[in-house]
C-alpha beads as a LAMMPS data file, in Angstrom:
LAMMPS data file: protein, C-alpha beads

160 atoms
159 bonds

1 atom types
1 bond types

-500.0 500.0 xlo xhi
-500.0 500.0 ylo yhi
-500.0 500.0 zlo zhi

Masses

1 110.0

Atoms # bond

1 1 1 -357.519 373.988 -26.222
2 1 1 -357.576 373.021 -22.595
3 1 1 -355.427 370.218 -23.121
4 1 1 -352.899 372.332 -24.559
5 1 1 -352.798 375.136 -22.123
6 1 1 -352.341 372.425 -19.894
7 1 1 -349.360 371.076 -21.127
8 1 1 -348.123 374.546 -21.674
9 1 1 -349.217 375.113 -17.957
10 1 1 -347.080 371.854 -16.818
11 1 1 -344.143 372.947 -18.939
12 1 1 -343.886 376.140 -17.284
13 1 1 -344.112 374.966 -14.292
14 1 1 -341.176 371.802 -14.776
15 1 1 -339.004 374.615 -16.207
16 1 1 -339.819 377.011 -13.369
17 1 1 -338.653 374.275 -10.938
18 1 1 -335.543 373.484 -12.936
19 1 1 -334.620 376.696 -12.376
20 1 1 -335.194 377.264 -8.891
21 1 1 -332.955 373.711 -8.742
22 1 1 -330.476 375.055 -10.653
23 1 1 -330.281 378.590 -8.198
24 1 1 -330.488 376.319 -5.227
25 1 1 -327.655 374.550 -6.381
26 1 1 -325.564 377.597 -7.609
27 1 1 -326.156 379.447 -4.256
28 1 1 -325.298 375.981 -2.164
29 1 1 -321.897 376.136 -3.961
30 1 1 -321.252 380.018 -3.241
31 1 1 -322.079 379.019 0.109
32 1 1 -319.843 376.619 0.339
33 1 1 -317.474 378.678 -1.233
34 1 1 -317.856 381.282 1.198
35 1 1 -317.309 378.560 4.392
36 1 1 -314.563 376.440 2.388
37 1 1 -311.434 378.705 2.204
38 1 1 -308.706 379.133 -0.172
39 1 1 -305.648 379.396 0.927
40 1 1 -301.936 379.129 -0.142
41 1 1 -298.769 379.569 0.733
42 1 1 -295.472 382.257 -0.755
43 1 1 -292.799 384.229 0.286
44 1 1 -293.426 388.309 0.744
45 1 1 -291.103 390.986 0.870
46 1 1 -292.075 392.972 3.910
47 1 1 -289.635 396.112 3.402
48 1 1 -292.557 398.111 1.199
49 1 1 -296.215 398.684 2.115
50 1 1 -298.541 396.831 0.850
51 1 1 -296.198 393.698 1.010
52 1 1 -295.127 392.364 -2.159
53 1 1 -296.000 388.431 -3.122
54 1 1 -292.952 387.445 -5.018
55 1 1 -294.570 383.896 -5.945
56 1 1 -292.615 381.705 -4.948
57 1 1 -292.089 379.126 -1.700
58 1 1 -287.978 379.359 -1.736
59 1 1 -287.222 381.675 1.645
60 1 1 -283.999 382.859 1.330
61 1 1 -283.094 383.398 5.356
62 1 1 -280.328 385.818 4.719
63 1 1 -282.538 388.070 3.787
64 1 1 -284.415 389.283 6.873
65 1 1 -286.683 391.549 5.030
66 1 1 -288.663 388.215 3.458
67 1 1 -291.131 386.167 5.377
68 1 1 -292.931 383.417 4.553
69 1 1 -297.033 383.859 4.536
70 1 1 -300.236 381.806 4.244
71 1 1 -302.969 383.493 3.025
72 1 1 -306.676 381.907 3.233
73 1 1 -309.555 383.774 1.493
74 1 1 -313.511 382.897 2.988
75 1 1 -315.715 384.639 5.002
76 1 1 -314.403 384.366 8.837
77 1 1 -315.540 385.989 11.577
78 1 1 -313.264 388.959 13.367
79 1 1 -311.455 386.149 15.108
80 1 1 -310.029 382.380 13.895
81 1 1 -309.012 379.168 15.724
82 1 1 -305.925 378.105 13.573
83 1 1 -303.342 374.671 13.921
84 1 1 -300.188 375.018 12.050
85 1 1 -297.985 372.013 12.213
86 1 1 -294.393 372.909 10.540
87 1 1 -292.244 369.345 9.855
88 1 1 -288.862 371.018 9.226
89 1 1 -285.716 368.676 8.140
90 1 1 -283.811 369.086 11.531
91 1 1 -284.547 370.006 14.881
92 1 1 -285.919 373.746 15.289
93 1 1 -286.886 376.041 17.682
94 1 1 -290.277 377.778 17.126
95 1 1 -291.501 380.833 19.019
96 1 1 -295.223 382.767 18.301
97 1 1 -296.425 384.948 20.444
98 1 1 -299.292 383.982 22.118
99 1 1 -299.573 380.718 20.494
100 1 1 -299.196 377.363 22.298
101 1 1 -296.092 375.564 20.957
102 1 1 -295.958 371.433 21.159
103 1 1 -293.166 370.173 19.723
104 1 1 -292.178 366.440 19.197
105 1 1 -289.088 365.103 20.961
106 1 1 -286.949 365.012 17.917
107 1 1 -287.478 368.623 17.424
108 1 1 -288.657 368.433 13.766
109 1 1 -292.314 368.682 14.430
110 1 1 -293.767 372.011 16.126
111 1 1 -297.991 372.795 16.502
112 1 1 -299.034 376.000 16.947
113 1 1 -302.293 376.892 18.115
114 1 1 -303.498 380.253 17.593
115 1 1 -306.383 382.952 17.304
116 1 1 -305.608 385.326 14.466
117 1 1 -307.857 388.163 14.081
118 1 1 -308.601 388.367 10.361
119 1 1 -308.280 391.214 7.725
120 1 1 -310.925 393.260 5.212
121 1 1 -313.840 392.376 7.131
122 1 1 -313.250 388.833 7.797
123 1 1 -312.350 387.997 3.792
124 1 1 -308.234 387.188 4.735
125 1 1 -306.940 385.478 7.105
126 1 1 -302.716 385.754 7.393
127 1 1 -300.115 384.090 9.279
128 1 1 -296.139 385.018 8.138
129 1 1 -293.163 383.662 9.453
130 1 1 -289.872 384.434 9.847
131 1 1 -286.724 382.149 9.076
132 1 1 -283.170 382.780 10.339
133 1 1 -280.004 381.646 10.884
134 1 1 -280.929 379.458 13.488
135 1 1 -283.616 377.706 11.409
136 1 1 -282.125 374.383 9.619
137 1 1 -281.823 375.172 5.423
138 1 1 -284.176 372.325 3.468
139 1 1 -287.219 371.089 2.680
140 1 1 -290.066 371.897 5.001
141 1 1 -294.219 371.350 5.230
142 1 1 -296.783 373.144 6.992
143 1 1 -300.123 372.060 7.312
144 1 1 -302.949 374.555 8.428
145 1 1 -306.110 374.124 9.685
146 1 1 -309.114 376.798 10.052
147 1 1 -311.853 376.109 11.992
148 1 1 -311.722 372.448 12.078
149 1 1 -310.584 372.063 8.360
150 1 1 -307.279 370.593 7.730
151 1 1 -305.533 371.980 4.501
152 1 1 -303.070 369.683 2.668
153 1 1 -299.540 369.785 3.377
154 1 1 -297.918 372.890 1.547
155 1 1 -294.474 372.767 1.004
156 1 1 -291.811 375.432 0.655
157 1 1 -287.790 375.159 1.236
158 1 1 -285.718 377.677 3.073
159 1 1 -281.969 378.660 1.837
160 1 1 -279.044 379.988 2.517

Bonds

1 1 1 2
2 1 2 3
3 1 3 4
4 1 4 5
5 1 5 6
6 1 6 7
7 1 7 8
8 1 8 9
9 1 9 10
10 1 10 11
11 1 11 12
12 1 12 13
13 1 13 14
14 1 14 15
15 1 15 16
16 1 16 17
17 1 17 18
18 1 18 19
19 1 19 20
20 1 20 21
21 1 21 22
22 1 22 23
23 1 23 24
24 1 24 25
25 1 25 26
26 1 26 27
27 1 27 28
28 1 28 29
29 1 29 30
30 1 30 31
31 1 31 32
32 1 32 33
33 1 33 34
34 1 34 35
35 1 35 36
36 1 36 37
37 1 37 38
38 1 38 39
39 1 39 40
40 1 40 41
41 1 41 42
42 1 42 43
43 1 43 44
44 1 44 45
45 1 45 46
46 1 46 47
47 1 47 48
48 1 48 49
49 1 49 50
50 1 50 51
51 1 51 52
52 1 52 53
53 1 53 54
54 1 54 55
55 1 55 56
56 1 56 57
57 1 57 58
58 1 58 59
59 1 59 60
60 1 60 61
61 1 61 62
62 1 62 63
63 1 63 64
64 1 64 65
65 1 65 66
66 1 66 67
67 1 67 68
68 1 68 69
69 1 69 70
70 1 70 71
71 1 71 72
72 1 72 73
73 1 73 74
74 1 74 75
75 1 75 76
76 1 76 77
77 1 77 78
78 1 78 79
79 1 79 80
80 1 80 81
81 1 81 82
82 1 82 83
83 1 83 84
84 1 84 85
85 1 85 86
86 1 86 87
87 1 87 88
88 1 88 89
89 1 89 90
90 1 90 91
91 1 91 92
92 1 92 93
93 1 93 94
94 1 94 95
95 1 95 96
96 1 96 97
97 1 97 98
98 1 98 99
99 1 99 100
100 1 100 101
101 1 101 102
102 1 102 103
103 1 103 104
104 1 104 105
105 1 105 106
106 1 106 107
107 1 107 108
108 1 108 109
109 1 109 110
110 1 110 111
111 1 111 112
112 1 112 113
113 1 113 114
114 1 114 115
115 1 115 116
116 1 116 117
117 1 117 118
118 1 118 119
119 1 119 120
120 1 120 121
121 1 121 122
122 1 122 123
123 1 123 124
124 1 124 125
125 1 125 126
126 1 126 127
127 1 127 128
128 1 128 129
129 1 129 130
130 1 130 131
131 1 131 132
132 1 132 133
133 1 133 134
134 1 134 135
135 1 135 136
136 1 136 137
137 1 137 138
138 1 138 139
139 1 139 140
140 1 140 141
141 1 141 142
142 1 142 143
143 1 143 144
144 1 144 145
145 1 145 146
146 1 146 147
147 1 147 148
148 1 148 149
149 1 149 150
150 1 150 151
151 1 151 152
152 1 152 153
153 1 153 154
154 1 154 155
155 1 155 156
156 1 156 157
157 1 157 158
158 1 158 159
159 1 159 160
């Protein structure tokens, strides 16, 4: 009878620690979750309240009511180091207010370094842009980086 208790006893045990494992491993990925944001990138119509996402990364610059947004989803604090690097197809002209602007010699490449205060208790963090007639019509990138982590390039075009 001891013997089996025993194994009963060790069984319990092996699947108690299984699933503490398994809850240490789910809550490691929620944290991770939590630290790794999600972010991506679409044109909003700005003209109604809240702003409509109209899903898509073609920004029509005629239409001045239209900007183009990146939206990350975490946890953040109230305020975020961000570095937005924007390869356009020609030579452009970027201006953010207080941001510091590099931009390469040919004019294509601008970096923007910024501290955005975030939204909903640190959950969103957005950046939007505006495109206009000054702004060269093609195929652009941005890359964004959030506290250190550098996001893949996301590409959208702007149009007449």
């Amino acid at each position: 009878m001891k013997k089996i208790f025993s194994l009963i006893s060790i069984a319990t045990m092996l699947f108690g620690a299984i699933n503490v494992a398994e809850a240490k491993t789910a809550d490691n990925q929620k944290e991770q979750k939590a630290v790794s944001p999600e972010i991506y990138l679409s044109v909003f119509d700005t003209s109604v309240e809240p702003f409509t996402d109209l899903k898509t990364t073609v920004l029509p610059r005629s239409q001045s009511a239209l900007r183009l947004c990146w939206v990350a989803q975490g946890q953040f604090s109230e305020m975020v180091s961000t570095i937005e690097t924007l390869k356009a197809p020609k030579k452009q002209t970027v201006t953010a207010q207080g941001s510091q602007i590099s931009t390469s010699k040919d004019g294509k490449v601008n970096v923007i370094r910024s501290t955005l205060e975030t939204l909903d208790q640190g959950r969103n963090l957005v950046r939007c842009w505006n495109f206009d007639e000054s702004d060269p019509l093609g195929q652009y990138k941005i890359q964004i980086q959030i506290m250190g982590k550098i996001y893949q390039d996301l590409p959208f075009s702007v149009v007449k």
